[in-house]
KOLMARNU-335101 format. One line per 3 residues: for each residue x negated, y, z of N, C-alpha, C. Coordinates in Angstrom, 2 decimals. Each point is the difference from the previous one (the first is absolute). Layout:
N
X:Y:Z:X:Y:Z:X:Y:Z; ... $
***
This chain:
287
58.00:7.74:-50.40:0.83:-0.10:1.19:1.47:-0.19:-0.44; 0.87:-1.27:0.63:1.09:-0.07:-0.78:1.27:0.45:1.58; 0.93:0.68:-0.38:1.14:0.52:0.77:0.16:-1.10:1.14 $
0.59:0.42:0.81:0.03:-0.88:0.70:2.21:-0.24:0.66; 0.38:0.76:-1.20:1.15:0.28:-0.04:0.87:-1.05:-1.21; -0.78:0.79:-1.12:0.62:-0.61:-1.50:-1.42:-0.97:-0.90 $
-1.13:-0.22:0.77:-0.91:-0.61:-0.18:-0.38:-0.03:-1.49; 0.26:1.82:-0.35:-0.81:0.17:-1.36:-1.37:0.68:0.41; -1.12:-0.13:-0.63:-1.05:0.20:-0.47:-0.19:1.68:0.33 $
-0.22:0.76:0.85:-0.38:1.16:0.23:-1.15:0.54:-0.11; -0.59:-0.24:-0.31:-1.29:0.41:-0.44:-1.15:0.91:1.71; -0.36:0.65:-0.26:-0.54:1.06:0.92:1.23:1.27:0.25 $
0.98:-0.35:0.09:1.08:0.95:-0.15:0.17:-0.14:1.65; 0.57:1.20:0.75:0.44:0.00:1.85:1.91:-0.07:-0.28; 0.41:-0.37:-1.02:1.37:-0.41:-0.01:0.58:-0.61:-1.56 $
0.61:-1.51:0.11:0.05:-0.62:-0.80:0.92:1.19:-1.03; -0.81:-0.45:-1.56:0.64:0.25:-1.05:1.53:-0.33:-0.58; 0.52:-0.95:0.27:0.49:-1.01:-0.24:1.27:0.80:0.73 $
-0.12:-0.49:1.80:1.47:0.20:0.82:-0.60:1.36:0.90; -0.91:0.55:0.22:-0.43:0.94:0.80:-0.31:-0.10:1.18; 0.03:-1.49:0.43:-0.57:-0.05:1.35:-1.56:-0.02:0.22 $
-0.50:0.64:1.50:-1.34:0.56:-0.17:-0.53:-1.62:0.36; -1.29:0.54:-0.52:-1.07:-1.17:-0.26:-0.44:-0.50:1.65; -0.05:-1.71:0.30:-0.13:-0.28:1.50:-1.44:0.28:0.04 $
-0.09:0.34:1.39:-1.65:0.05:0.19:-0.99:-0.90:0.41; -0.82:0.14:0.22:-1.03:-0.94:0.00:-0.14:-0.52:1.54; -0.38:-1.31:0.17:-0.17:-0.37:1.76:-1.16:0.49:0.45 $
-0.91:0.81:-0.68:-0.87:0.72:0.75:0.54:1.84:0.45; 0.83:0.51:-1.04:0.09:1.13:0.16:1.45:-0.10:1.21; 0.97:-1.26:-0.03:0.70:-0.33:1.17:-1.22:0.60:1.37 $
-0.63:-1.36:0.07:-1.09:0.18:1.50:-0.46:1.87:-0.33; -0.28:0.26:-0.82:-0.49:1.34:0.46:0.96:1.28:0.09; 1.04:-0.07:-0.40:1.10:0.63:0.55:0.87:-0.21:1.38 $
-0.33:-0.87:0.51:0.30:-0.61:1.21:-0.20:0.57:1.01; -1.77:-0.04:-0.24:-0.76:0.61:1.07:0.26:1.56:0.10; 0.03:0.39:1.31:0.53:1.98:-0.19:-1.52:0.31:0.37 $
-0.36:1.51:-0.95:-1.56:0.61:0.21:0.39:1.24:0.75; -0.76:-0.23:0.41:-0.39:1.30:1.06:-0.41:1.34:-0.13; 0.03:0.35:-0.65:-0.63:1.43:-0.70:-0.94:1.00:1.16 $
0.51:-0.05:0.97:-0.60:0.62:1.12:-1.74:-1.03:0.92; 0.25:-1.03:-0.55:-1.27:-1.15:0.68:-1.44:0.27:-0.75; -0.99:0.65:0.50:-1.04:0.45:-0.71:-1.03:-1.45:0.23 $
-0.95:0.05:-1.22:-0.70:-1.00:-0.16:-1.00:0.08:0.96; -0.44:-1.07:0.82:-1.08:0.35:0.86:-0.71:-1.78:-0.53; -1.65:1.06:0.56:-0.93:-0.98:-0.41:-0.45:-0.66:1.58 $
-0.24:-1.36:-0.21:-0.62:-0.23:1.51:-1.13:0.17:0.55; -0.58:0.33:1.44:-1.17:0.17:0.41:-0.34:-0.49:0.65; -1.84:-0.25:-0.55:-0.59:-0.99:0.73:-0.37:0.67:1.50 $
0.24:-0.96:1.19:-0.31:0.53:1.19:-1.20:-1.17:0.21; -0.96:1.38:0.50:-1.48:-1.24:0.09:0.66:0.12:1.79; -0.91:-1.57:0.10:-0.34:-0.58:2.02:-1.22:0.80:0.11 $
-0.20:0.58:1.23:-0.96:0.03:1.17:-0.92:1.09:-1.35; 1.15:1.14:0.04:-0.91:0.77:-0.85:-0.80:1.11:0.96; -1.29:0.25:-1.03:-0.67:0.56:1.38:0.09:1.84:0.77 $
0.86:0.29:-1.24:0.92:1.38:0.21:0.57:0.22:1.93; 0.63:-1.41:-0.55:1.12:-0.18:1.31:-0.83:0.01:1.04; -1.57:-0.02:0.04:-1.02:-0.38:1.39:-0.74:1.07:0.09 $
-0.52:0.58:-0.53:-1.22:1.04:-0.36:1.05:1.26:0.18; -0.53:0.94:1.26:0.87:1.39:-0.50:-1.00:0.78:-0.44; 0.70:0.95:-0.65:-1.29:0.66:-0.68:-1.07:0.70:0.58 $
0.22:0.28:0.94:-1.44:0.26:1.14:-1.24:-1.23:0.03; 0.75:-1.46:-0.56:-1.08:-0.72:0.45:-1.07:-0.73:-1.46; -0.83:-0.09:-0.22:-0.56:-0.41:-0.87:0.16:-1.48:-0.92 $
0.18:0.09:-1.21:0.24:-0.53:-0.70:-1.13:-1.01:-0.95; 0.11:-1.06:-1.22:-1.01:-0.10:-0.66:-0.61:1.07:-0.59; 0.38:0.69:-0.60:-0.32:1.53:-0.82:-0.71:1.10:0.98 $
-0.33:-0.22:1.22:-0.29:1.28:0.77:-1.12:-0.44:0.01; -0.98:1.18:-0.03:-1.90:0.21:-0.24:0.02:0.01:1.92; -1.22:-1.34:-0.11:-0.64:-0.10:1.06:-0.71:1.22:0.65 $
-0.10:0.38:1.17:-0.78:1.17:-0.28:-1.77:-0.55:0.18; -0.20:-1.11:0.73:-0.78:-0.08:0.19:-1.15:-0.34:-1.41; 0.86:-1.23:-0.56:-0.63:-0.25:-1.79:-0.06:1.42:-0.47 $
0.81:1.11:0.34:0.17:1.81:-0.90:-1.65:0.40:0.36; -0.19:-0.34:1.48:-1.61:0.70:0.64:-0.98:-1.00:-0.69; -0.05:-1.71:-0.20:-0.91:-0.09:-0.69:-0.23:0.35:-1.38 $
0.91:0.49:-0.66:-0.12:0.45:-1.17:-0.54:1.40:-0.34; 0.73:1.28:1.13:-0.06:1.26:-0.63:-1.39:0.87:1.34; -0.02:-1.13:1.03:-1.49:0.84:1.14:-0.83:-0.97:-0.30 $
-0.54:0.91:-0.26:-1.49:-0.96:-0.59:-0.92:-1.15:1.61; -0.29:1.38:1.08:-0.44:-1.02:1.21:1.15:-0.42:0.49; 0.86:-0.30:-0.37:1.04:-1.04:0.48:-0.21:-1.30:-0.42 $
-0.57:0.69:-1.59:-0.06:-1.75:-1.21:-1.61:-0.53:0.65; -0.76:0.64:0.49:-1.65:-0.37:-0.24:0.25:-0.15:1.41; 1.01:-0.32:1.16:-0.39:-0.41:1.36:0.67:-1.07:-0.47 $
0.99:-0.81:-0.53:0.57:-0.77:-0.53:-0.48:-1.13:-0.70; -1.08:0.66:-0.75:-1.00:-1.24:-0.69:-1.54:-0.18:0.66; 0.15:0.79:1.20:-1.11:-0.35:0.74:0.46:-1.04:1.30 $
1.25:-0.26:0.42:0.63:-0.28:0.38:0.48:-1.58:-0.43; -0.13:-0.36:-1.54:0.33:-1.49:-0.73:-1.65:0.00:-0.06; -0.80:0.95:-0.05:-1.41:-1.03:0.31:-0.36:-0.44:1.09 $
0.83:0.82:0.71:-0.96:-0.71:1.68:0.65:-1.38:-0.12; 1.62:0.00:-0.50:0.53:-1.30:0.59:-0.96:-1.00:-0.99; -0.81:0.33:-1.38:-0.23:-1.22:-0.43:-1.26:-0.10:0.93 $
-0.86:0.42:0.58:-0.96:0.18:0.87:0.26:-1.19:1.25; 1.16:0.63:0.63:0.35:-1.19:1.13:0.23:-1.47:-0.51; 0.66:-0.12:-0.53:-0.51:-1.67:-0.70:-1.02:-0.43:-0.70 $
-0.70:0.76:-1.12:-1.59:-0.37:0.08:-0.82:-0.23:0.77; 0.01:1.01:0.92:-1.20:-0.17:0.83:-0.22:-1.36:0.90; 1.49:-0.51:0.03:-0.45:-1.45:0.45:-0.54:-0.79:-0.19 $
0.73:-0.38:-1.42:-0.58:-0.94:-1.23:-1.06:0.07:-0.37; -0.69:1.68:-0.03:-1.29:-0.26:-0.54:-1.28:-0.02:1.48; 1.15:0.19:1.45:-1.05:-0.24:0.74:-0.22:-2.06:0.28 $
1.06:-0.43:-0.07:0.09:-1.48:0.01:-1.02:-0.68:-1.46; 0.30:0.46:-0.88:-1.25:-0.41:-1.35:-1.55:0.33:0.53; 0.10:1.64:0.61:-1.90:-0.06:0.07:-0.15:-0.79:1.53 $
0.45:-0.30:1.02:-0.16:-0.71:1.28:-0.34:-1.37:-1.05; 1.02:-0.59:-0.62:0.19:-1.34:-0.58:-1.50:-0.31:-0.77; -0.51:1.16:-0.65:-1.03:-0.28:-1.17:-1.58:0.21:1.30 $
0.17:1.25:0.57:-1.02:-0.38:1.03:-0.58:-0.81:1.23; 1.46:-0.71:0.60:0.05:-1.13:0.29:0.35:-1.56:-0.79; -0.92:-0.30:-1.09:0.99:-1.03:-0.72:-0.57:-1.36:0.90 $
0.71:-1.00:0.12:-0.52:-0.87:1.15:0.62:0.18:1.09; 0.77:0.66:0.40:0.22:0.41:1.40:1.32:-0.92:0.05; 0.88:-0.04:1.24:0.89:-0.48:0.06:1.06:1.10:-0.06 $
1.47:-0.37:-0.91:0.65:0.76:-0.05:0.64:0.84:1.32; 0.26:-0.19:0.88:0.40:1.07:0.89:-0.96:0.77:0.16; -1.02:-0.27:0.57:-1.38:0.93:-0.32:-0.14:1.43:-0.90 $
0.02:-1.08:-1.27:0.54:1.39:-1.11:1.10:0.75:0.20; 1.27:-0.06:0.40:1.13:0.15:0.30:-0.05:1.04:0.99; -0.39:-0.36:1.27:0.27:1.15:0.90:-1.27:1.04:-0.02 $
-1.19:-0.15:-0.73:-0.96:0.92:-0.30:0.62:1.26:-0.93; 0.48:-0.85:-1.08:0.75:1.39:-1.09:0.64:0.46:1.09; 1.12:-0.65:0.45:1.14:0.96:0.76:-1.14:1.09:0.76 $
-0.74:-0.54:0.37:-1.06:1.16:1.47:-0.31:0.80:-1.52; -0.59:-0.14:-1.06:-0.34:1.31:-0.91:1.09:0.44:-0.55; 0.88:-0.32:-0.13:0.91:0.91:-0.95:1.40:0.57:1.35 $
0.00:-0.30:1.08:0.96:1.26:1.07:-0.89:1.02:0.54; -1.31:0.55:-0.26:-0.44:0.99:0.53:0.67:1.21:-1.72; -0.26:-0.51:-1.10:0.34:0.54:-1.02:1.56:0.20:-0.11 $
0.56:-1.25:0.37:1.59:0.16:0.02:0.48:1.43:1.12; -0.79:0.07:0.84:0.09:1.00:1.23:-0.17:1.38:-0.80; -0.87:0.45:-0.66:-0.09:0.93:-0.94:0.59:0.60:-1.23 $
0.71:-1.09:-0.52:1.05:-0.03:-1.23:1.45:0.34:1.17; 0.05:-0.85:1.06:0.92:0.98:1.22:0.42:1.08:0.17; -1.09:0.74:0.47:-0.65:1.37:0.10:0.37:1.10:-1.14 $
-0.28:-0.77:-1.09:-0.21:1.02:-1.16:1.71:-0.15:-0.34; 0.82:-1.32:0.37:1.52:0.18:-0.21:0.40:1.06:0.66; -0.04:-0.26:1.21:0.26:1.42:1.06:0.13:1.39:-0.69 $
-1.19:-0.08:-0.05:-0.89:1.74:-0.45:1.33:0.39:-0.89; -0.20:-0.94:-1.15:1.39:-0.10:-1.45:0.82:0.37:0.47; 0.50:-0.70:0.91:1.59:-0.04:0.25:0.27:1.55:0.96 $
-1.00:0.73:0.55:0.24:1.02:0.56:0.45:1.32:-1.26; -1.49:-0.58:-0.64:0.35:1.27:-1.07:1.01:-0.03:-0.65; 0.31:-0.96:-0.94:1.26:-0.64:-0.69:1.09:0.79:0.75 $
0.32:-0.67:1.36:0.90:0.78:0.44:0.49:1.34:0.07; -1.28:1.10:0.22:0.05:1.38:-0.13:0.26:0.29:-1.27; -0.88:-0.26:-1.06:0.84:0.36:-1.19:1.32:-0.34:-0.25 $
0.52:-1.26:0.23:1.03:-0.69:-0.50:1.08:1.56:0.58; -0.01:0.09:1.33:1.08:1.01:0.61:-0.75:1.43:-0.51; -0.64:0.44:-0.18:-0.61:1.18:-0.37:1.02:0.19:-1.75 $
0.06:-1.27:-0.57:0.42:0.61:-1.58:1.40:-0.13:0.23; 0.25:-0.90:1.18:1.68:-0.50:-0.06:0.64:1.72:0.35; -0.67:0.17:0.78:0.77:1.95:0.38:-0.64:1.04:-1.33 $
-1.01:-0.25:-0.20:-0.16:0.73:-1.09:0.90:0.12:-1.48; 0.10:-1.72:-0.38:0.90:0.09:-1.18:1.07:-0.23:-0.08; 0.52:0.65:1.65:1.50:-0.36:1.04:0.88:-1.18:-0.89 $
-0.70:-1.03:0.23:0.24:-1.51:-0.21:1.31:-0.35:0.35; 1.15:-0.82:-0.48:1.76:0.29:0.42:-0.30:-1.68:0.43; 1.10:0.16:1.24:0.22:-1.26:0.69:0.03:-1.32:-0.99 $
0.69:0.28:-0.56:0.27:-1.18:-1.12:-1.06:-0.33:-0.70; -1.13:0.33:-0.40:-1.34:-0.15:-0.64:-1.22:-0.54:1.34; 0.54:0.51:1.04:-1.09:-0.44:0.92:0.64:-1.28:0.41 $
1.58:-0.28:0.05:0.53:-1.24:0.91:-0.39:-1.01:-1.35; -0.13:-0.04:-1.32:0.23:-0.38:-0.99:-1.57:-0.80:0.40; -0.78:0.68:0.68:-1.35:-1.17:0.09:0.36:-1.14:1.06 $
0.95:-0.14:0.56:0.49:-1.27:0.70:1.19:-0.60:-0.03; 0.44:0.43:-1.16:1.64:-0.38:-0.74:-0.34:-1.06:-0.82; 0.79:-0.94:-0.36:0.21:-0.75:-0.67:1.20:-0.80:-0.71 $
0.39:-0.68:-0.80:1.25:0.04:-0.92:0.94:-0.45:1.12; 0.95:0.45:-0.11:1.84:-0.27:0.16:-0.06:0.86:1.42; -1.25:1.05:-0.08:0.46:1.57:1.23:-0.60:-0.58:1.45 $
-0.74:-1.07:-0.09:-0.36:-0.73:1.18:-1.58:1.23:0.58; -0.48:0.01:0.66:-1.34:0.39:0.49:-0.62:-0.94:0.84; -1.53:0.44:-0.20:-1.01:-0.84:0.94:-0.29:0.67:1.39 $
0.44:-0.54:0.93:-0.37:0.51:1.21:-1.08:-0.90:1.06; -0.37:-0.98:-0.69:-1.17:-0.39:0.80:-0.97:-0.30:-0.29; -1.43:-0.03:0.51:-1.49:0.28:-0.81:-0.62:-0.57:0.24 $
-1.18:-1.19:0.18:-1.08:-0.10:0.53:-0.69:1.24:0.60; -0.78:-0.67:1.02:-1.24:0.55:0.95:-0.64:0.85:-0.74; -0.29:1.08:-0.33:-0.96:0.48:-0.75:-0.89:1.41:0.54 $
-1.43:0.30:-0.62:0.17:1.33:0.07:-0.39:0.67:-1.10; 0.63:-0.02:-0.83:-0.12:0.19:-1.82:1.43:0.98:0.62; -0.04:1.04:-1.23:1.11:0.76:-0.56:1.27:-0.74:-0.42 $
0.73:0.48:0.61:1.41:-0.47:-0.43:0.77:1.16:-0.04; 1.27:-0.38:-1.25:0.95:1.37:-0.20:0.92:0.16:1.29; 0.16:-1.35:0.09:0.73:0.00:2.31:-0.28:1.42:0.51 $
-1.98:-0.01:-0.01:-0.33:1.12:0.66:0.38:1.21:0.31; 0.10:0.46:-1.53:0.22:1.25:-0.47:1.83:0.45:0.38; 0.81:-1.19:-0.55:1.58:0.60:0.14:0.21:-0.38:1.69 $
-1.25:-0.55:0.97:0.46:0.31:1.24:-0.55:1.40:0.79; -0.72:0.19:-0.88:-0.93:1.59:0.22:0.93:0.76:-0.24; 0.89:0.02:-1.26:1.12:0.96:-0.21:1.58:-0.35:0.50 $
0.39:-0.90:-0.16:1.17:-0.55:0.91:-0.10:-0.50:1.23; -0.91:-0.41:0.53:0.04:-0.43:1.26:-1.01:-0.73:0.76; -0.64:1.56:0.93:-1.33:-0.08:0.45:0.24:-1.29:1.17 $
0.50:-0.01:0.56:0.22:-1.46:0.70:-1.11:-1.49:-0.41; 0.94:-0.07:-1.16:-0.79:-1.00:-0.95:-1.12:0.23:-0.22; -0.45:1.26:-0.60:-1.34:0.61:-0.19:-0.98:-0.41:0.94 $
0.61:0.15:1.52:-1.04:0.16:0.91:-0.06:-1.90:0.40; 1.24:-0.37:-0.23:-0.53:-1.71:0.28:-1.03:-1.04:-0.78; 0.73:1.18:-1.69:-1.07:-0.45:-1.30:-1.94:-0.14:0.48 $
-0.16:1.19:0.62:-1.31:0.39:0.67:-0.32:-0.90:0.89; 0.35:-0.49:0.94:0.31:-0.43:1.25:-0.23:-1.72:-0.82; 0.40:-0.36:-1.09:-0.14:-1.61:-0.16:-1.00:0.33:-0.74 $
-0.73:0.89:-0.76:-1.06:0.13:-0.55:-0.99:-0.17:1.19; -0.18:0.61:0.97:-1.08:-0.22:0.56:-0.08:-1.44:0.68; 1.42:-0.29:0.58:-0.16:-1.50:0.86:-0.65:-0.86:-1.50 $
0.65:0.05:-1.23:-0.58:-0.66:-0.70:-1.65:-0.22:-0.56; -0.29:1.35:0.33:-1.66:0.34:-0.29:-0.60:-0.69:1.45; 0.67:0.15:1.09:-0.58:-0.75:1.01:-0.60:-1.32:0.05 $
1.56:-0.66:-0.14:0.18:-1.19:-0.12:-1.05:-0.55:-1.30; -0.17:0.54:-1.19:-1.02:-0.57:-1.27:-1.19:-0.13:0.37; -0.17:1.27:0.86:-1.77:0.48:0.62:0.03:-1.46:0.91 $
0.61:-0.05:1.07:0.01:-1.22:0.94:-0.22:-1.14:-0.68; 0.79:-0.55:-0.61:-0.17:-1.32:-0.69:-1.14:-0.05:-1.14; -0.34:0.92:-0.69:-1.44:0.24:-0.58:-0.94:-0.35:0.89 $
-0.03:0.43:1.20:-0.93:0.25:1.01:-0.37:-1.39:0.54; 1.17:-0.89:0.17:0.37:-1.77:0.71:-0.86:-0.51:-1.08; 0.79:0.26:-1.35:-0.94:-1.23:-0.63:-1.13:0.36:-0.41 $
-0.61:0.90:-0.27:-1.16:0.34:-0.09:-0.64:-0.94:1.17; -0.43:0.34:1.03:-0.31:-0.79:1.49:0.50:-1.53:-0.55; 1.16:-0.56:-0.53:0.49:-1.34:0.25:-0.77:-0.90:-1.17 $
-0.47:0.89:-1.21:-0.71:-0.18:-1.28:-1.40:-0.44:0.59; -0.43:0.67:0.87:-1.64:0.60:0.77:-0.67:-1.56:0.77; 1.55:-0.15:0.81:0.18:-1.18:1.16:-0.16:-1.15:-0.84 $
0.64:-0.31:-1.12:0.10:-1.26:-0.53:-0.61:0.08:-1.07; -1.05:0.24:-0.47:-0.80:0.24:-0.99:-1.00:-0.87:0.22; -1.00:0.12:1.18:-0.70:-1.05:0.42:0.45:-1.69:0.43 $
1.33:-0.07:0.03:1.01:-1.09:0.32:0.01:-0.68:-1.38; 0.25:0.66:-0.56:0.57:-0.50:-1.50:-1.20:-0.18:-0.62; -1.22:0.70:0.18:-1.08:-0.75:-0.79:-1.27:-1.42:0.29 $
0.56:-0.26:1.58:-0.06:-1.20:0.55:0.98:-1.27:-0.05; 1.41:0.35:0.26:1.16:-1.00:-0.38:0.81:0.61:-1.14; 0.59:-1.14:-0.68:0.91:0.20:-1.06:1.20:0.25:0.56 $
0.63:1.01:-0.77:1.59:0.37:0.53:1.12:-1.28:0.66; 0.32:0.13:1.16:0.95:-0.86:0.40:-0.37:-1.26:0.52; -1.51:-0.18:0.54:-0.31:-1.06:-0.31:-0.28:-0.46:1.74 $
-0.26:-0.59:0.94:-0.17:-0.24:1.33:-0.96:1.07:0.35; -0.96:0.35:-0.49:-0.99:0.74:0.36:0.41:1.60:0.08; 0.48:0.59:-1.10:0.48:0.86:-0.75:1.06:0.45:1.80 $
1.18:-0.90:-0.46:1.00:0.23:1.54:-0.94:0.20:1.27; -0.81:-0.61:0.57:-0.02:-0.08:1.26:-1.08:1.00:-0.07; -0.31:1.16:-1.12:-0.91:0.89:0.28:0.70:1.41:-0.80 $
1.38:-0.32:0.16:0.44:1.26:-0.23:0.78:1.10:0.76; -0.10:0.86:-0.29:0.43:0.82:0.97:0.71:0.31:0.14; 1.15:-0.58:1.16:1.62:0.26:-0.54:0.51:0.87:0.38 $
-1.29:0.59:1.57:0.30:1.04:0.79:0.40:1.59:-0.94; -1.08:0.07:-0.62:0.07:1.08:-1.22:1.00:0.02:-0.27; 0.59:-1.07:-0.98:0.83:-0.11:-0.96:1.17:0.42:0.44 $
0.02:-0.65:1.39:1.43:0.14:0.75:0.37:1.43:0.39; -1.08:0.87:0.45:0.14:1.18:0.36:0.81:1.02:-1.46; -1.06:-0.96:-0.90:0.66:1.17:-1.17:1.31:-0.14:-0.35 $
0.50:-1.32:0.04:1.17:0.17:-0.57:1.06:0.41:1.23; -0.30:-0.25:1.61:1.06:0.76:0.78:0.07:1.59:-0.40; -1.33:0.47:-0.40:0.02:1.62:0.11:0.68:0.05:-1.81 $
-0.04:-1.10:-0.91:0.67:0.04:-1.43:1.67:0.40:0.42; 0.06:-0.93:0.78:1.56:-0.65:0.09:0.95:1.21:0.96; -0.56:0.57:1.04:0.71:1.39:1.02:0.03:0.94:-1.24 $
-1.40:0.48:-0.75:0.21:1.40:-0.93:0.83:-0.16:-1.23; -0.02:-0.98:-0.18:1.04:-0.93:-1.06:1.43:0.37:0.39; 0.67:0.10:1.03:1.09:0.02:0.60:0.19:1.64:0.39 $
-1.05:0.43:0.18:-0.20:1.70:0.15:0.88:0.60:-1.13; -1.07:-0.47:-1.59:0.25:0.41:-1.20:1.70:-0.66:-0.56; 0.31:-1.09:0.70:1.15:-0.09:-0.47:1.03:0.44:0.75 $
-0.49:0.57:1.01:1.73:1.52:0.77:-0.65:1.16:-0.57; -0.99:0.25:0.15:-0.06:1.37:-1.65:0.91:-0.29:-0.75; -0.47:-0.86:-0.88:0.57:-0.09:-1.29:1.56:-0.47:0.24 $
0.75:-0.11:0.96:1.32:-0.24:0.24:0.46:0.91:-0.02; -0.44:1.04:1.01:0.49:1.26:0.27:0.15:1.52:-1.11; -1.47:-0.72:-0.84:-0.53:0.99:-1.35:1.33:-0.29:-0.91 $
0.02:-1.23:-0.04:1.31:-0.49:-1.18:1.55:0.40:0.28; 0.37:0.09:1.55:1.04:0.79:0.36:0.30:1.00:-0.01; -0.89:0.82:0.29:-0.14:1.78:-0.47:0.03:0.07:-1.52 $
-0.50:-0.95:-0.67:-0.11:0.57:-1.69:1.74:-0.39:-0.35; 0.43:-1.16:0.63:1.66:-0.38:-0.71:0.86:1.42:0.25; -0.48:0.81:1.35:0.64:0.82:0.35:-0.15:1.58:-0.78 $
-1.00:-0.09:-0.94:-0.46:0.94:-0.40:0.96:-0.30:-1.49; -0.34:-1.00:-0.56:0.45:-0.34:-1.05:1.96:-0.14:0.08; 0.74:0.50:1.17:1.72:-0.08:0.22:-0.34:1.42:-0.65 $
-0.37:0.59:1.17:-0.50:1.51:-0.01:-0.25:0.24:-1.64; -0.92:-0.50:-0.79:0.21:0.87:-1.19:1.22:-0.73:-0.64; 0.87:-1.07:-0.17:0.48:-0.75:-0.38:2.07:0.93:0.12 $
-0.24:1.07:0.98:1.00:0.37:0.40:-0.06:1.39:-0.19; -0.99:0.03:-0.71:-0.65:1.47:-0.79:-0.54:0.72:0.68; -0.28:-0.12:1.30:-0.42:1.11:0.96:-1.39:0.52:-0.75 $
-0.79:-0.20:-0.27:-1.03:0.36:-0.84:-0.30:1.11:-1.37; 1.62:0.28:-0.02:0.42:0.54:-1.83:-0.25:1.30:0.98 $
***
């Protein structure tokens, strides 16, 4: 480094040898003397802010991914909870077999026949059986139910584990159902939150058992009617039309189409009571 005074040769010295003037500084240590530090400004790190986190939605009263179903808890830890359950996935494979394999033996004992023939014969053998696999849903769905509320007070089951069987991601719930009369967890949290619902739940169970029995009942008879039709004319064909029975047909579907409209102000009214149930725990009244 040479003076910048008497432009002798200073070596690493902070003031020339030579005349004593101090050594110039550097244009970086200029810029950093410039700048004034703060001594008081603490280092902060930045944070990530997540969107549409699900903290901000879910209060802790309401069920989360992590919260135990209670109902999956009963097929696991009550045993006739688990064995009405898998008697229950056999009937359903039952109701779709029994078609198929009543349409194969009609098909193999009539071979030759004309297809509608075969067609509405199975249907006549396999809805007296479908009527029975019915029946035996029913029966299920009664018992099912009694246990289901029998363990829910017993293993005093918490709102959040029972709402958690009709919750689903981002805090949303299911409040509307098909026609049924199978067990549903609906049942049970309107048995304990709100007999209202309970008693409408009942109330579309039976119009619905009505209404299945009825229309079982049509085509059975409509299977019966056109059975002998269909094994004289081929489906759709001049003969076929002007010997079918539209009178039947017609009856069934006006009496389809009124109970149809029955089951759907049930189920309007069922689905309004449950949104109202679900503010209700949603506002903690339930804790």
């Amino acid at each position: 480094m040479f003076c910048g005074k008497c432009g002798k040769d200073m070596g690493d010295n902070n003031f020339c040898p030579n005349c004593g003037a101090p050594s110039p500084k550097s244009p970086e240590e200029e810029i950093a003397n410039a700048i004034p530090v703060d001594d008081n400004v603490e280092e902060t790190t930045p944070v990530k802010v997540e969107k549409n986190s699900q903290s901000s939605k879910v209060k802790s009263h309401e069920p989360t991914a992590e919260t135990e179903d209670f109902e999956k808890r009963l097929k696991k830890e009550c045993l006739p909870y688990k064995i009405l359950s898998i008697i229950e996935n056999v009937r359903v494979g039952f109701v779709i077999g029994v078609g198929v394999i009543s349409f194969l033996l009609i098909w193999l004992l009539n071979w030759g026949e004309k297809f509608g023939y075969i067609l509405f014969n199975a249907v006549a053998v396999a809805v007296p059986f479908e009527i029975v696999l019915f029946v035996i849903a029913g029966i299920l769905g009664i018992i099912t139910t009694i246990i289901f509320i029998m363990q829910m007070y017993k293993r005093n089951a918490s709102s959040k584990e029972l709402f958690k069987t009709v919750w689903f991601e981002d805090s949303d719930y299911i409040t509307k159902r098909d026609a049924s009369i199978q067990f549903e967890t609906w049942d049970a949290i309107s048995f304990k939150y709100n007999k209202a619902a309970f008693v409408v739940a009942i109330i579309q169970k039976l119009v619905y058992s009505a209404t299945w029995t009825i229309e079982a009942i049509l085509i059975l008879i409509a299977m019966t009617l056109l059975s002998p039709v269909a094994k004289e004319y081929s489906l759709f064909t001049y003969g076929f039309n002007n010997a079918f029975p539209l009178k039947a047909i017609g009856v069934m579907l006006i009496i389809s189409l009124v109970v149809g409209v029955i089951n759907f102000v049930i189920k309007f009214v069922y689905s309004a009571l449950n949104k109202k149930t679900i503010e209700r725990f949603r506002n903690g009244e339930f804790e």
